[in-house]
C-alpha positions as CSV (number, residue, x, y, z in Angstrom):
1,X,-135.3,-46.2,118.1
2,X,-134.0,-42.5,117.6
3,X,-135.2,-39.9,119.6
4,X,-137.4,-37.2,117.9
5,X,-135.1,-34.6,119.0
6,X,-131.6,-34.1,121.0
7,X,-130.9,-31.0,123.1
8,X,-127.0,-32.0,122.8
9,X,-124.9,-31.0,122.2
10,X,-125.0,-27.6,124.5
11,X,-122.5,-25.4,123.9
12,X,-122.1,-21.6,124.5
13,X,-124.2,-19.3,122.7
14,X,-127.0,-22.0,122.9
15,X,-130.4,-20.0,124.2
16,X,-133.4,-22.6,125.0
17,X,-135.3,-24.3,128.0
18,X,-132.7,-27.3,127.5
19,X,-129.5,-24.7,128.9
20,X,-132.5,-24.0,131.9
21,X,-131.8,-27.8,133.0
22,X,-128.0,-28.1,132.6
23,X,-127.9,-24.6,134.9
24,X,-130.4,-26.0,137.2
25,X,-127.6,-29.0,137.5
26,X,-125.0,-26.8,138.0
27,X,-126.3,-24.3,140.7
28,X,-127.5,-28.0,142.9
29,X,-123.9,-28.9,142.4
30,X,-122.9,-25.2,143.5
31,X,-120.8,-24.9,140.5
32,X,-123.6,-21.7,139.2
33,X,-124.8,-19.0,141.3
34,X,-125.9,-16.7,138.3
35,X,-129.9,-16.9,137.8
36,X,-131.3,-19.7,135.8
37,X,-132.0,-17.7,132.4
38,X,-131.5,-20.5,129.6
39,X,-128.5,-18.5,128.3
40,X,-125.2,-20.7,127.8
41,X,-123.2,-17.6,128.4
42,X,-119.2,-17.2,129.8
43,X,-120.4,-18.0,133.6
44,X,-122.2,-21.3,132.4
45,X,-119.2,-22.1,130.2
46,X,-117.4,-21.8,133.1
47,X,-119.7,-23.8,135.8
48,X,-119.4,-26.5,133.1
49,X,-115.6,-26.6,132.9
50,X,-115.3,-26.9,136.4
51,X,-117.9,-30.0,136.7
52,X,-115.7,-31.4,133.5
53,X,-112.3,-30.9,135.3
54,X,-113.7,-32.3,138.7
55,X,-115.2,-35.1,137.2
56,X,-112.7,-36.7,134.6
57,X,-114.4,-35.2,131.4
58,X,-112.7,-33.8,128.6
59,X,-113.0,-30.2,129.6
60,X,-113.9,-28.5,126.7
61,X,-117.0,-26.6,128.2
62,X,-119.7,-28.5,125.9
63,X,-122.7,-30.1,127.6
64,X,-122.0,-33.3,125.3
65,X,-123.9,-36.9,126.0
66,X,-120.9,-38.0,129.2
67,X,-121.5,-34.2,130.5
68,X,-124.9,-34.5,130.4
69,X,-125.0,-37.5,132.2
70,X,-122.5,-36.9,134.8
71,X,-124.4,-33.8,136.0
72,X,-127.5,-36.1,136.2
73,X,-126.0,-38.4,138.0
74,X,-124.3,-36.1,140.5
75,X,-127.1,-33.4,140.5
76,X,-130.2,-36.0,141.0
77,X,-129.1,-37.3,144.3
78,X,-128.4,-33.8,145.7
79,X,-132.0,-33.0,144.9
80,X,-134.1,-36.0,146.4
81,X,-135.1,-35.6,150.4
82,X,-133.8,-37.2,153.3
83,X,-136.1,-39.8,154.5
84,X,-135.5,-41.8,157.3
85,X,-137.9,-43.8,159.9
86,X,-141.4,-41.8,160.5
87,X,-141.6,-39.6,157.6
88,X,-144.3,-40.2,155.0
89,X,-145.1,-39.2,152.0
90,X,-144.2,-38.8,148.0
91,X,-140.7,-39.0,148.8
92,X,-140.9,-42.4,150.6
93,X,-143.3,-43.8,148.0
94,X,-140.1,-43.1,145.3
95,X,-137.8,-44.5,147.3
96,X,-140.1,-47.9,147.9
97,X,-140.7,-48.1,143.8
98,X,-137.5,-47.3,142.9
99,X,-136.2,-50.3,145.6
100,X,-138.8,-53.1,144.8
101,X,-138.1,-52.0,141.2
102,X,-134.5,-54.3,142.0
103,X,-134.8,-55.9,145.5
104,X,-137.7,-56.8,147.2
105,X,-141.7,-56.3,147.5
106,X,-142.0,-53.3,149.8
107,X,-145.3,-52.0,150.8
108,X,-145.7,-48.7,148.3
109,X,-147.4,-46.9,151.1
110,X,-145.4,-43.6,151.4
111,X,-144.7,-44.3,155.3
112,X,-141.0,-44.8,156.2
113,X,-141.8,-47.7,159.3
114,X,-139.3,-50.9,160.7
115,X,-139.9,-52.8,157.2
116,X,-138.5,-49.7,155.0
117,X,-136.2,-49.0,157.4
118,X,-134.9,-52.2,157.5
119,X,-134.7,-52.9,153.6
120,X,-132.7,-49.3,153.6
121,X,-129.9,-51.4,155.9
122,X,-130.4,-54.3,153.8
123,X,-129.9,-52.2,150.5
124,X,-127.1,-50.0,151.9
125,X,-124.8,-53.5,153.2
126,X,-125.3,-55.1,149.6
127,X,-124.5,-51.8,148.4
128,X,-121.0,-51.0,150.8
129,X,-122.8,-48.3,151.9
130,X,-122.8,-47.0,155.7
131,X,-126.0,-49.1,156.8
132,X,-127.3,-46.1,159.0
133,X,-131.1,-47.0,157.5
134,X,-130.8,-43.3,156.3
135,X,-131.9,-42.6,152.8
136,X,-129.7,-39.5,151.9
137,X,-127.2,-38.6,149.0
138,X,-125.2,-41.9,149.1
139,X,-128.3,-44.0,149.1
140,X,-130.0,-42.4,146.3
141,X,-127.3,-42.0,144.1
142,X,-126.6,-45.7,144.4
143,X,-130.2,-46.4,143.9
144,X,-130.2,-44.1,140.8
145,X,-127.0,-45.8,139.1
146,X,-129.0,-48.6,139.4
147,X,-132.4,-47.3,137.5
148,X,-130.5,-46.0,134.5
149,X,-127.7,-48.3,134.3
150,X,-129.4,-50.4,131.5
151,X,-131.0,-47.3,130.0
152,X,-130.1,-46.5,126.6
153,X,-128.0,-43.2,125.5
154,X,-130.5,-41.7,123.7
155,X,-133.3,-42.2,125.8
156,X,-131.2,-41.6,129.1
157,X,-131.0,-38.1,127.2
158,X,-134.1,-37.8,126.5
159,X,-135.6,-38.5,130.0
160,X,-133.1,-35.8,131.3
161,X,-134.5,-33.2,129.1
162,X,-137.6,-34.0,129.2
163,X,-137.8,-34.6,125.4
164,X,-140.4,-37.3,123.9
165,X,-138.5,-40.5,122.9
166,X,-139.8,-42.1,120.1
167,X,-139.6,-45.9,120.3
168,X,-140.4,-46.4,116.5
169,X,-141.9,-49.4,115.7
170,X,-141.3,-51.7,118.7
């Protein structure tokens, strides 16, 4: 299982559609207010450094594999919507896959009623989560940790980027 090709790692002087993603990252995380040009340049060099430093990272200013997915990780959450009870839509329909996907048999019907509502508490108690029955940053990033925890490296990379993962022969 090797993936057909690996964007990483990103360093400066790097100029593709991969640097587009890790800027995209950055400027969620408010780390990169320059425009999103695929250009690892001094400013994202910079942006990155600061995410390493705030984040326990050797700070070295390369988008490396534990860069890579630290600002997916942190970034992801930032950019999923706030649902809580009466909205409908896509956004609810993730959040009920990605929860029967671990605990429970949800109806996958994109409306946020008393049942989603109250897995959410449920979810956010077994969690230590505030159990407000809010889906927002914490609740999704918890969520999250738990979809790709069992994912491996290469093809935690390669879903970041976007990148066709080749899965051999299995």
């Amino acid at each position: 299982m090797t993936a057909i090709y690996s964007p990483l790692p990103a360093q400066e002087g790097a100029n593709n559609t991969n640097v587009n993603m890790i800027q995209s990252f950055l400027q969620t995380l408010k780390l990169y207010s320059e425009p999103i040009d695929g250009v690892f340049g001094p400013k994202t060099k910079e942006a990155v450094l600061k995410f390493q430093a705030a984040n326990g990272l050797k700070q070295d200013g390369i988008v490396g594999v534990n860069t890579a997915i630290a600002l997916d990780n942190e970034a992801w959450p930032l950019q999923q919507a706030l649902l809580e009870e009466g909205y409908a839509g896509e956004d609810v329909k993730k959040f009920q896959e990605m929860y029967n996907s671990y605990f429970g048999t949800l109806a996958v019907d994109g409306v946020f009623g008393p049942k989603t509502k109250a897995a959410v508490i449920e979810f956010q108690q077994s969690r230590g989560l505030t159990a407000d029955g809010i889906v927002g940053r914490q609740t999704w990033a918890s969520l999250y940790s738990l979809a790709t925890h069992d994912i491996p490296t290469d093809q935690r990379i390669s879903s970041i980027f976007d990148i066709p993962y080749d899965l051999g022969d299995v």
